[in-house]
Backbone as JSON, one array per atom type, in Angstrom:
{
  "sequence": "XXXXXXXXXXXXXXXXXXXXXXXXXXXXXXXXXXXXXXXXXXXXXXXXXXXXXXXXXXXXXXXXXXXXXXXXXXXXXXXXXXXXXXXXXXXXXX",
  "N": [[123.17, 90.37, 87.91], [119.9, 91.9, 87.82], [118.18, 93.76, 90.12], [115.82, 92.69, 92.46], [112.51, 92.28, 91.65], [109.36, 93.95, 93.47], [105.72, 93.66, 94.45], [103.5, 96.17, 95.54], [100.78, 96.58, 97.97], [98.87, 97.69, 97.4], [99.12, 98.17, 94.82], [98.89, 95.28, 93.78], [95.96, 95.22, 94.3], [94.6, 96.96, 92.57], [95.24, 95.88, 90.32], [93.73, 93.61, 90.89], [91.28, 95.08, 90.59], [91.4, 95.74, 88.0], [90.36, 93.36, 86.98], [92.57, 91.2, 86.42], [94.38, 89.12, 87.35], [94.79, 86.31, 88.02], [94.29, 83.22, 90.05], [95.57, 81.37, 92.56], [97.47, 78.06, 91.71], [96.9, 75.98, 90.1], [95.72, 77.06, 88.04], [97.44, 79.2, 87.35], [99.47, 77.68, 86.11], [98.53, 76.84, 83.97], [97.54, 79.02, 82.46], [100.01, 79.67, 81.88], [101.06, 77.43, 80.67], [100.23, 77.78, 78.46], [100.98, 80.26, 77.09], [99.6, 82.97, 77.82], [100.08, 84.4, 80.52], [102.04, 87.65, 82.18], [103.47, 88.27, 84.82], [104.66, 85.9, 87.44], [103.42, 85.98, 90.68], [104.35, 84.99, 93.78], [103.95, 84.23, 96.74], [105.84, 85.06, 100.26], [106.17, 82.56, 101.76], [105.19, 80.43, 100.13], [105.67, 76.78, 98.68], [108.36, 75.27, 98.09], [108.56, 73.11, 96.03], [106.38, 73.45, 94.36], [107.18, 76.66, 93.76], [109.71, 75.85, 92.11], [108.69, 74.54, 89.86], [106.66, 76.52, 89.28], [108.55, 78.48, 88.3], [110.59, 76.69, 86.47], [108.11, 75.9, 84.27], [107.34, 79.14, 83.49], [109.96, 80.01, 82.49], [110.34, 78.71, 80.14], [108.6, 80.52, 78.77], [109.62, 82.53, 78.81], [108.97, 84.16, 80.8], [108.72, 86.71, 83.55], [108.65, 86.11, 87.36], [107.92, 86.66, 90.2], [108.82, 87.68, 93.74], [106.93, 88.12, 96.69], [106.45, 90.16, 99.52], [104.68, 89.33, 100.98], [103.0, 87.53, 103.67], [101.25, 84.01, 102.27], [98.64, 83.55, 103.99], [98.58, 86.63, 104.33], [98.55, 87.76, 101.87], [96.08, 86.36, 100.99], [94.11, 88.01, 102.09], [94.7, 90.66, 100.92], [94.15, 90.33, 98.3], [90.85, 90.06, 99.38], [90.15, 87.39, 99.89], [88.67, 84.65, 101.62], [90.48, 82.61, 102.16], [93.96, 81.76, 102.14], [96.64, 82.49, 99.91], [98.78, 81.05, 97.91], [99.93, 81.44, 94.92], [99.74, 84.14, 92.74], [98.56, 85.17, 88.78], [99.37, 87.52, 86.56], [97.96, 88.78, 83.4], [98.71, 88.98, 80.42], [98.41, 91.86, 78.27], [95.91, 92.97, 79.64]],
  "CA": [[121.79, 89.97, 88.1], [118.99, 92.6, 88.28], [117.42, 93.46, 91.61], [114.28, 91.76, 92.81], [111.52, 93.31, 91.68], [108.26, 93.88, 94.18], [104.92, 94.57, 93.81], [102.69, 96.53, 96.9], [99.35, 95.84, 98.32], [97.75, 98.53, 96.49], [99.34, 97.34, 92.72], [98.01, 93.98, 93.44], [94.28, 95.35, 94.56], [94.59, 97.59, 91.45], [95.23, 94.73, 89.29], [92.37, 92.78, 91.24], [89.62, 95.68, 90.15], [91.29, 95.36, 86.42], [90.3, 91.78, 86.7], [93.88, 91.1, 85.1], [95.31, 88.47, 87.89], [94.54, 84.67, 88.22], [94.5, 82.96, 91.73], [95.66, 79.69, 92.13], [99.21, 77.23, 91.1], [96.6, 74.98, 88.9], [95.61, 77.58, 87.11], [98.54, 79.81, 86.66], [100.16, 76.64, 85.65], [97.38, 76.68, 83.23], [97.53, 80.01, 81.79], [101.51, 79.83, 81.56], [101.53, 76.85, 79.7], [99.17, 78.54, 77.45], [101.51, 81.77, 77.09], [98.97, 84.26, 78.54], [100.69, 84.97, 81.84], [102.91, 88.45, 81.94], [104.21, 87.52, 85.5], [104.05, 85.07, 88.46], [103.75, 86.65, 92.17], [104.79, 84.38, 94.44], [104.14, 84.41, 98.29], [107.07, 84.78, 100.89], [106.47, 81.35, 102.11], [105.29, 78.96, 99.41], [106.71, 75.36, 99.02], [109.71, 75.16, 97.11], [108.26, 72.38, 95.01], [105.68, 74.83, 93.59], [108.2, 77.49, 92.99], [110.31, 75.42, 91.11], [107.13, 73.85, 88.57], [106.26, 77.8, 88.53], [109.71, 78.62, 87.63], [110.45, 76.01, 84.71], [107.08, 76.66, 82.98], [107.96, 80.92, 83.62], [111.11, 80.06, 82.34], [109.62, 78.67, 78.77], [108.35, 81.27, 78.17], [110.68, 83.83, 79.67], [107.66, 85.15, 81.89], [108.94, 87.29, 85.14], [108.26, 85.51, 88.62], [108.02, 87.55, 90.93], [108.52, 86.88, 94.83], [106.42, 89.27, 97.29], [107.31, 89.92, 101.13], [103.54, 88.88, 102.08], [102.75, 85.66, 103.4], [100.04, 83.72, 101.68], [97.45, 84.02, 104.53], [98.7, 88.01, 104.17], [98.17, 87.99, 100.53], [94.72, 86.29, 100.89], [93.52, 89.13, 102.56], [94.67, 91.9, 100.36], [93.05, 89.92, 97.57], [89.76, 90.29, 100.02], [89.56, 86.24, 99.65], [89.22, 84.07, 102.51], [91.78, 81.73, 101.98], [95.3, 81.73, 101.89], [96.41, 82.8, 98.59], [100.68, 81.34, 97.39], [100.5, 82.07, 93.74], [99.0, 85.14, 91.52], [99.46, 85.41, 87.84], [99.34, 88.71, 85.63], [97.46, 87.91, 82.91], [98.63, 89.62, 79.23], [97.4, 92.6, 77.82], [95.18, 93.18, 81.01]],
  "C": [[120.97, 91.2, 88.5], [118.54, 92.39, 89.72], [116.01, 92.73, 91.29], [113.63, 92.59, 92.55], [110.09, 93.05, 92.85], [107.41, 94.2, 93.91], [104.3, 95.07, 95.73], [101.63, 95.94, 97.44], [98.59, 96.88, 97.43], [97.79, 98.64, 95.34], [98.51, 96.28, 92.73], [96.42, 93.76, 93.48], [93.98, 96.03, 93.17], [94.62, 96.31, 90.19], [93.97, 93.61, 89.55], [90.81, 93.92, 90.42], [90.02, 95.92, 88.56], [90.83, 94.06, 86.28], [91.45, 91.19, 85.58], [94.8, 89.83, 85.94], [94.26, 86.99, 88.18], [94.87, 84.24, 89.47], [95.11, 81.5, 91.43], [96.96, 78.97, 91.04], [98.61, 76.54, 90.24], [96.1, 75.95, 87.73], [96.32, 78.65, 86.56], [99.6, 79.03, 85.85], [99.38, 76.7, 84.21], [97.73, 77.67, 81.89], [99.37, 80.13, 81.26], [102.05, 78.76, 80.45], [100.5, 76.99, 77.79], [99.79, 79.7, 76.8], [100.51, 83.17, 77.05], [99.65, 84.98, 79.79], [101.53, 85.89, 81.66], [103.99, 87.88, 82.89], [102.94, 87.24, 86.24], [104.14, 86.02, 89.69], [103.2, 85.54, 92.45], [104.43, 84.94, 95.77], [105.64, 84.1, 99.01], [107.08, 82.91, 101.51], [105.52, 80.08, 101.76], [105.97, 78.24, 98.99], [107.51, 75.72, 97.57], [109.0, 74.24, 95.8], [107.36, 73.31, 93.84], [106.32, 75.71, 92.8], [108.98, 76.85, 92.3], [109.3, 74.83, 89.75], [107.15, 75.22, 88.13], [107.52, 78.54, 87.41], [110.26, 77.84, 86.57], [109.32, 76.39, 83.88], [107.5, 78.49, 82.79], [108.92, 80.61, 82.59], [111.21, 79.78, 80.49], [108.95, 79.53, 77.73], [108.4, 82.66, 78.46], [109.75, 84.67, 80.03], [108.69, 85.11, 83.1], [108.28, 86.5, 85.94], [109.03, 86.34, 89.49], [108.0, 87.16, 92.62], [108.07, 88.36, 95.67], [106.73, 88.95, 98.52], [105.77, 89.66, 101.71], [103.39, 87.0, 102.6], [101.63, 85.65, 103.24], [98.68, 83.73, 102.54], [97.1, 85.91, 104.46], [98.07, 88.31, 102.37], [96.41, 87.38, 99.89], [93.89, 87.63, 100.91], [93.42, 90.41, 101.86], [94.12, 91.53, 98.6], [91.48, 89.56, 98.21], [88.75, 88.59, 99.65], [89.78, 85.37, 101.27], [89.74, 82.8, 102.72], [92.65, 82.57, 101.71], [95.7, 81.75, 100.04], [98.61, 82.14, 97.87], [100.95, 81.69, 95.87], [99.38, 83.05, 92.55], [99.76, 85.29, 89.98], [98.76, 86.66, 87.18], [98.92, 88.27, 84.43], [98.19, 89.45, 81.19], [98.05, 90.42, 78.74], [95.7, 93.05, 78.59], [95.5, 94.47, 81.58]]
}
């Protein structure tokens, strides 16, 4: 099994000023069952139920899911949103 891959805080702000990442489980759900999504980033402590939905659709269309060591009030923040943030998606050719 490959290692885990990670991303930083300053990949994911970088990818925020490409406007290349999607906020939000209804609409990465969205874009995945659409096959736009490259990958999922995941927060350290969103619900299992979630991660598994994100992970079968991912899995359809052998898109990476990715799990990050922030937690989702942490990952709000470095997306400069104020909310809590548990799933980002990478958006194709972005």
């Amino acid at each position: 099994m490959p290692p885990k891959k990670t991303l930083t805080s300053t990949e994911i702000k970088k990818l925020i000023k490409a406007k290349a990442l999607v906020v939000g489980t209804d609409r990465t759900i969205k874009a995945l069952k659409s096959g736009r999504v490259e990958k999922v980033i995941v927060s350290s402590n969103c619900a299992e139920k979630i991660v598994d939905d994100l992970n079968y659709y991912a899995s359809l269309n052998k898109t990476e899911t990715i799990k990050v060591n922030y937690l989702n009030d942490e990952l709000g923040v470095i997306c400069k949103k104020p909310f809590s943030i548990s799933v980002l998606s990478i958006l194709k050719g972005e």
